[in-house]
MARDOLUM-23384 format. One record per residue: x, y, z of N, C-alpha, C, O in turn. Coordinates in steps of 0.05 Angstrom, whole numbers, padded with zeros to 5 digits, always signed. Each point is the difference from the previous one (the first is absolute). Layout:
REM MARDOLUM-23384
XYZXYZXYZXYZ...
END
This chain:
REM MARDOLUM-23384
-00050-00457-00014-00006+00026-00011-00030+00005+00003-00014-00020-00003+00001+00044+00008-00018+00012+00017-00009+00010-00027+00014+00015-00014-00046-00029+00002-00008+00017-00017-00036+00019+00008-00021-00008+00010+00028+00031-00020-00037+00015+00016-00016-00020-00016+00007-00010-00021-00037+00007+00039-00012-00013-00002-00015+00008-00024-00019-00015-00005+00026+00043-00018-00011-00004-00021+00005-00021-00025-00016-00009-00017+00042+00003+00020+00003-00023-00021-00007-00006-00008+00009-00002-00023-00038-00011+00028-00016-00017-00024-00023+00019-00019-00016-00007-00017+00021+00036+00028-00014+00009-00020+00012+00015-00021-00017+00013-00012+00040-00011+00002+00014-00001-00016+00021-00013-00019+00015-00019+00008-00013+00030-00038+00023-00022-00007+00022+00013+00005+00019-00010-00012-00014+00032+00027+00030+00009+00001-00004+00001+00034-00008+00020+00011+00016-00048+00004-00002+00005+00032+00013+00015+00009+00020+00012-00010-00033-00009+00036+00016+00026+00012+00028-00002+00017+00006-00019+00015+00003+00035-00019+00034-00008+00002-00003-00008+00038-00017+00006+00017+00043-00021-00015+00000+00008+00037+00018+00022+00007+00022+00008-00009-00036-00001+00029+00004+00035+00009+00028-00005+00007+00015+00018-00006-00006-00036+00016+00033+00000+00020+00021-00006-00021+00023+00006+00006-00029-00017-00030+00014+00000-00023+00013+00012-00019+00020-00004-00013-00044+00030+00015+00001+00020-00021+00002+00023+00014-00011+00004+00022+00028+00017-00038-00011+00035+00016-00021+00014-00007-00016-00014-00013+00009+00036+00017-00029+00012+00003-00006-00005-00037-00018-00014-00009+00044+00033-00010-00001+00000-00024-00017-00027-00015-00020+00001-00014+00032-00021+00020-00007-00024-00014-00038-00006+00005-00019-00008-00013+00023+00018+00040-00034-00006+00013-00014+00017-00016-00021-00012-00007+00022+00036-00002-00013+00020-00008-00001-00007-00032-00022+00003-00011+00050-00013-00007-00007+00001-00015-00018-00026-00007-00017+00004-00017+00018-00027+00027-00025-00017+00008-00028+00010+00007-00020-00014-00002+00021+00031+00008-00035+00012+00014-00013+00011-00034-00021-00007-00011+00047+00032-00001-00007+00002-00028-00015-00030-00011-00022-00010+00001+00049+00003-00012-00002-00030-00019-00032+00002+00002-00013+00013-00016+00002-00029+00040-00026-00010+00008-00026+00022-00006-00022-00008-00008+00029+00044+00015-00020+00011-00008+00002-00006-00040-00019-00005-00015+00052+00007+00010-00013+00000-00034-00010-00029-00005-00010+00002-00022+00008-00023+00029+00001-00020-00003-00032-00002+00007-00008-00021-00008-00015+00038+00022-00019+00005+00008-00011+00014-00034-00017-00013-00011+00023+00031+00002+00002+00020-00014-00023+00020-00002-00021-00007+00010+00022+00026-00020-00025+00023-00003-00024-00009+00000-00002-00021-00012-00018+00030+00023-00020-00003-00007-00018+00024-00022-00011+00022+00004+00013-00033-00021-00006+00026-00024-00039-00006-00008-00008-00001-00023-00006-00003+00044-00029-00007-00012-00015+00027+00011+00006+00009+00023-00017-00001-00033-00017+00019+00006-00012+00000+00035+00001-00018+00017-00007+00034-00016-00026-00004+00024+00015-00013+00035+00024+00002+00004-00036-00010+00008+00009-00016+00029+00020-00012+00000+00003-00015-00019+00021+00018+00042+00021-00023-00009-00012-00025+00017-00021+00002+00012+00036-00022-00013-00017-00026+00004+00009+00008+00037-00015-00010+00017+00031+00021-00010+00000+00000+00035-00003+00029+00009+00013+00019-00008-00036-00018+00029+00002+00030+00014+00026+00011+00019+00012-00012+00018-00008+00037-00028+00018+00008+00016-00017+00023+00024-00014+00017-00011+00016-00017+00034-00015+00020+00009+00016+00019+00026-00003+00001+00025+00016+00012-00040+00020+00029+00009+00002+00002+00029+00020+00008+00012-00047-00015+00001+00000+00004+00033+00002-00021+00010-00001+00005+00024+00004-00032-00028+00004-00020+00002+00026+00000+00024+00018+00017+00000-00022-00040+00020+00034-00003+00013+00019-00016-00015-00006-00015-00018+00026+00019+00026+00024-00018-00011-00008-00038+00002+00008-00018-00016-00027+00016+00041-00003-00029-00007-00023-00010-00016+00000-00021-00012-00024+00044+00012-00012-00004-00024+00000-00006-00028-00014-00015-00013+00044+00041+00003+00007-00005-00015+00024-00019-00016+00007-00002-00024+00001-00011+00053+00014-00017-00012-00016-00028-00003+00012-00018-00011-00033+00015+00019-00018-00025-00007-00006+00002-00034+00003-00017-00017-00010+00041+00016-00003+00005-00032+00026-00009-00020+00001-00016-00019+00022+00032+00031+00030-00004-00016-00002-00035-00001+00011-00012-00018-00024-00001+00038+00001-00028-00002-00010-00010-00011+00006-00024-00002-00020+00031-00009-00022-00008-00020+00007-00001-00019-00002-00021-00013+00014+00048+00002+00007+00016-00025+00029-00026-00010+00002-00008-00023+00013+00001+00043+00011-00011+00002-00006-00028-00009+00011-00007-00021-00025-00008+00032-00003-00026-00009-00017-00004-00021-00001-00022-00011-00014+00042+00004-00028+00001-00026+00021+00003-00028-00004-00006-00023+00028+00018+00036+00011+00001-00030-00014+00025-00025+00015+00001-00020-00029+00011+00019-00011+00015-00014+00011+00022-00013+00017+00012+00014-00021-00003-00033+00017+00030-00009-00017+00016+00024-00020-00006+00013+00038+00032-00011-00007+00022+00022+00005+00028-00013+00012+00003-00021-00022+00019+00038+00009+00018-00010+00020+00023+00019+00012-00011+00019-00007+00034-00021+00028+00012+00017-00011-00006+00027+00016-00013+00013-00041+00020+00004+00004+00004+00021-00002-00021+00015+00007-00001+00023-00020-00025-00043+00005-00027+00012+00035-00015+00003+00007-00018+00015+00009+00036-00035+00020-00008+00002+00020+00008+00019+00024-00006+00005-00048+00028+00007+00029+00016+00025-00013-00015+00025+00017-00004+00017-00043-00004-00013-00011-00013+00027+00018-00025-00002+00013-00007+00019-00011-00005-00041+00008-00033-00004+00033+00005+00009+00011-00019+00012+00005+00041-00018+00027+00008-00001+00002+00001+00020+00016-00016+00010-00032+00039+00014+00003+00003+00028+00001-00032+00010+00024-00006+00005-00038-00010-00003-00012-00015+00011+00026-00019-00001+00016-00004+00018-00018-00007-00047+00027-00016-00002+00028+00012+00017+00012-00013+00017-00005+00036-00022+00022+00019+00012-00009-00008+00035+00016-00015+00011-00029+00020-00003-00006-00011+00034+00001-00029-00001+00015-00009+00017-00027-00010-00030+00006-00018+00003+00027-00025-00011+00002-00024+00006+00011+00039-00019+00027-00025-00011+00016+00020+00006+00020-00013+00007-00012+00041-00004+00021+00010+00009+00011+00004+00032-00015-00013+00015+00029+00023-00003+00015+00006+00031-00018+00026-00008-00004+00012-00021-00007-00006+00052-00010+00036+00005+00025+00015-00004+00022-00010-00004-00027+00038+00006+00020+00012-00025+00004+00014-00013+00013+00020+00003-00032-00035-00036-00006+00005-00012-00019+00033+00000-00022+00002+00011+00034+00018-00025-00012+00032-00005-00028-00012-00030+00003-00015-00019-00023+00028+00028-00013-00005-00026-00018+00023+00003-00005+00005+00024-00009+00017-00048-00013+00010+00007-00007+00002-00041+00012+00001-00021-00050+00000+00035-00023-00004-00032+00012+00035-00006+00003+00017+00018+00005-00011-00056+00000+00018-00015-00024-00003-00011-00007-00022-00009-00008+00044+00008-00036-00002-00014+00010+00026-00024+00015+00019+00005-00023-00022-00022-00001+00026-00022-00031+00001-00014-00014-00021-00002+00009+00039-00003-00027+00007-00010+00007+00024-00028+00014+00020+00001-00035-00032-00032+00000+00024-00015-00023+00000-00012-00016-00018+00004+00010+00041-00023-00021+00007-00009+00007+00002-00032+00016+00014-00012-00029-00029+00005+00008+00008-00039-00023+00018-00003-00023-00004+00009+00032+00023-00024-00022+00027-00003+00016+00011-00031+00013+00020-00004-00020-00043-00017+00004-00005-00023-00016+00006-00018-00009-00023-00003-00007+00040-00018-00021-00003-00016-00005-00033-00013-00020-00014+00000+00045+00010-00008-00004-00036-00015+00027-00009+00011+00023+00008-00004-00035-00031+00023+00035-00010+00020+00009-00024-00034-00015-00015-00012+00036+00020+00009+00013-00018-00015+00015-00033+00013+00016-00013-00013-00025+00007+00035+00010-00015+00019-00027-00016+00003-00023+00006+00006+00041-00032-00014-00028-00030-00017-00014+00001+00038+00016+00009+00016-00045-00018-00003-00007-00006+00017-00002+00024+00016-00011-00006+00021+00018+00032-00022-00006+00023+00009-00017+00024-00011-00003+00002-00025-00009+00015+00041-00019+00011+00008-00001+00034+00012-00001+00007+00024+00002+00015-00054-00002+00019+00010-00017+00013+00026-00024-00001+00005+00049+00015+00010-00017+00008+00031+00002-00028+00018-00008+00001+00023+00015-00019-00031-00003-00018+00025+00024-00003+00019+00022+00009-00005-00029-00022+00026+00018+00005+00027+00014-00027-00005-00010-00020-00010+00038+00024+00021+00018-00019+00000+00019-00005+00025+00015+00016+00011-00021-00049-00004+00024+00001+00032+00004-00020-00006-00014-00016-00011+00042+00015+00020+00017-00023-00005+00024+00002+00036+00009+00021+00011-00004-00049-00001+00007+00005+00023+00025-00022-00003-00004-00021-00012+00031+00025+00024+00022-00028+00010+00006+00004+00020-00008+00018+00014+00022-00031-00007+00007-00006+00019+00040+00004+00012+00018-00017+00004-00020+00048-00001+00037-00005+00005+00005-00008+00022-00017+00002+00017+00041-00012-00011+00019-00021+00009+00025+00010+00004+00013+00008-00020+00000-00005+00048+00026+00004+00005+00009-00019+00011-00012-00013+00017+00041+00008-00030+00018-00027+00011+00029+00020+00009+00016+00016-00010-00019-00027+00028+00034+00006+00017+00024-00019-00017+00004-00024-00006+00012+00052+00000+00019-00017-00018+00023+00013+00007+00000+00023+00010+00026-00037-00016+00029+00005+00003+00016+00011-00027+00023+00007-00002-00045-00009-00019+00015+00002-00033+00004+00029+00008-00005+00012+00022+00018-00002-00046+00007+00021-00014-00022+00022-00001+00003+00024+00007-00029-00037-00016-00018+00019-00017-00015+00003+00025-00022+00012-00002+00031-00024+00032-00022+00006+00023+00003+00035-00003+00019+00010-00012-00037+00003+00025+00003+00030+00002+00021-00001+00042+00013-00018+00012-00020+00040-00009+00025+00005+00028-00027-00015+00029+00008-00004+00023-00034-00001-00030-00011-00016+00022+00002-00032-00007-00010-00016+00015+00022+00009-00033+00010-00032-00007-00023-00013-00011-00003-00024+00003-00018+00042-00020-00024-00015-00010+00002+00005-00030+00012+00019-00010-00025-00039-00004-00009+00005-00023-00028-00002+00000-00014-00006+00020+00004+00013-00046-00035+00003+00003+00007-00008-00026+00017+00006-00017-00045-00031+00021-00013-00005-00040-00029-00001+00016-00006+00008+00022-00010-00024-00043-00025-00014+00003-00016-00021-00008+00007-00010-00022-00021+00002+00030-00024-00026-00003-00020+00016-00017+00001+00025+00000-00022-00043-00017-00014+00011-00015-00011-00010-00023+00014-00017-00011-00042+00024-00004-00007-00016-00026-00011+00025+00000-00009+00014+00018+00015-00009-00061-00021+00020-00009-00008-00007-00031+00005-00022-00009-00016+00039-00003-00005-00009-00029+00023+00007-00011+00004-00008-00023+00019+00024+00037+00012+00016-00019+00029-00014+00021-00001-00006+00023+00023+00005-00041+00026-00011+00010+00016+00014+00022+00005-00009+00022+00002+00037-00034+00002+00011+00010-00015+00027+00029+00010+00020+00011-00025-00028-00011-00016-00005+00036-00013-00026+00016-00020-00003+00014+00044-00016-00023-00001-00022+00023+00025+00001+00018+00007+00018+00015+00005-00040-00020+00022-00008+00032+00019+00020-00013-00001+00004-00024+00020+00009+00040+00025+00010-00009+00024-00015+00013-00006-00013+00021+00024+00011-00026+00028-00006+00009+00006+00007+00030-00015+00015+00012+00036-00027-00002+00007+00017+00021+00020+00009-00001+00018-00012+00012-00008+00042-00030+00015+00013-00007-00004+00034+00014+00017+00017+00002-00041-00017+00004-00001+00031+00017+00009+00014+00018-00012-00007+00021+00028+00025-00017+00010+00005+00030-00022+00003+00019-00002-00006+00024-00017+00018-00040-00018+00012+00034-00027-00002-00013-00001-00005-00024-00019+00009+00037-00028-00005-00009-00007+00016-00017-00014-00011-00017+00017+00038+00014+00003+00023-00012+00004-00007-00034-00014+00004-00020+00037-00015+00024+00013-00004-00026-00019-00033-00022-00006-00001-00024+00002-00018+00045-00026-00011-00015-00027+00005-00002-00017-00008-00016+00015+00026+00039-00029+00017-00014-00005+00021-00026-00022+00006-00009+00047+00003-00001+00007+00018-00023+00011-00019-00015+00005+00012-00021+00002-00030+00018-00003-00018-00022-00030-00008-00006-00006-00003-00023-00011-00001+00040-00028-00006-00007-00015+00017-00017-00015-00004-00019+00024+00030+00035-00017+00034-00013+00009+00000-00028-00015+00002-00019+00036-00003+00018+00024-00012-00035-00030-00017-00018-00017+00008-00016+00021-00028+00026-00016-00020-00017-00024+00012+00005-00011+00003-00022-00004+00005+00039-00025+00006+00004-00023+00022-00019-00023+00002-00010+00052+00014+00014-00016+00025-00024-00003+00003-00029-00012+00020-00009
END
């Protein structure tokens, strides 16, 4: 049995790919981001993310992010998600970053750690799996997501969605 060569940097190893279907891999990639968990400190997160970066750039980082073990925050958790997703899954795999952005324009925000007028982004990472169930929509996919936030409800979702549409309006749901 064929295990990826992250293994030793986790206590939940990583499954082998020929064993398991995409589902099991993915919900493994979760496990490991919550198992990473938030990073809730003020100020710099401990790894740069830098937006123009290439895919192999940034997967040196997800490597990092990876073996340092460290809490992270959303957009470290969608580089680290891509990254893992290319590397322990079959190509394939549909993935594309959801970014949302708001503005509290509150006289007194009642919300502990927030900040009338200040800007807010929060990013995951959805995920389509080709599936045969019931709840696939008529192109045979479901959509959930990868993800860490402060808040439960805008991290990973299920893979219960027919179409991307429909887990992006579950987000706007929780979002507003």
């Amino acid at each position: 049995m064929q295990q990826t060569r992250f293994r030793n940097y986790s206590h939940d190893p990583a499954p082998a790919t020929h064993a398991l279907d995409s589902l099991s891999i993915i919900s493994w990639i979760q496990r490991r981001l919550n198992s990473l968990g938030y990073n809730h400190l003020p100020g710099n997160p401990f790894f740069t993310i830098n937006k123009r970066a290439s895919a192999r750039a940034l997967g040196h980082v997800a490597a990092s992010m990876f073996a340092a073990g460290l809490p992270i925050k959303c957009l470290e958790a969608v580089v680290l998600s891509m990254w893992l997703i290319s590397e322990v899954l079959p190509a394939g795999i549909s993935s594309v970053p959801i970014a949302f952005k708001s503005i509290i324009n509150l006289p007194e925000c009642e919300l502990p750690g927030t900040a009338a007028g200040k800007q807010y982004r929060h990013i995951v990472l959805a995920v389509a799996h080709h599936s045969s169930s019931a709840v696939a929509g008529e192109s045979g996919e479901v959509w959930g997501a990868l993800g860490l936030s402060r808040r439960k409800d805008l991290m990973n979702k299920l893979f219960q969605y027919k179409s991307l549409a429909d887990l992006i309006d579950e987000y706007l749901l929780a979002w507003a």
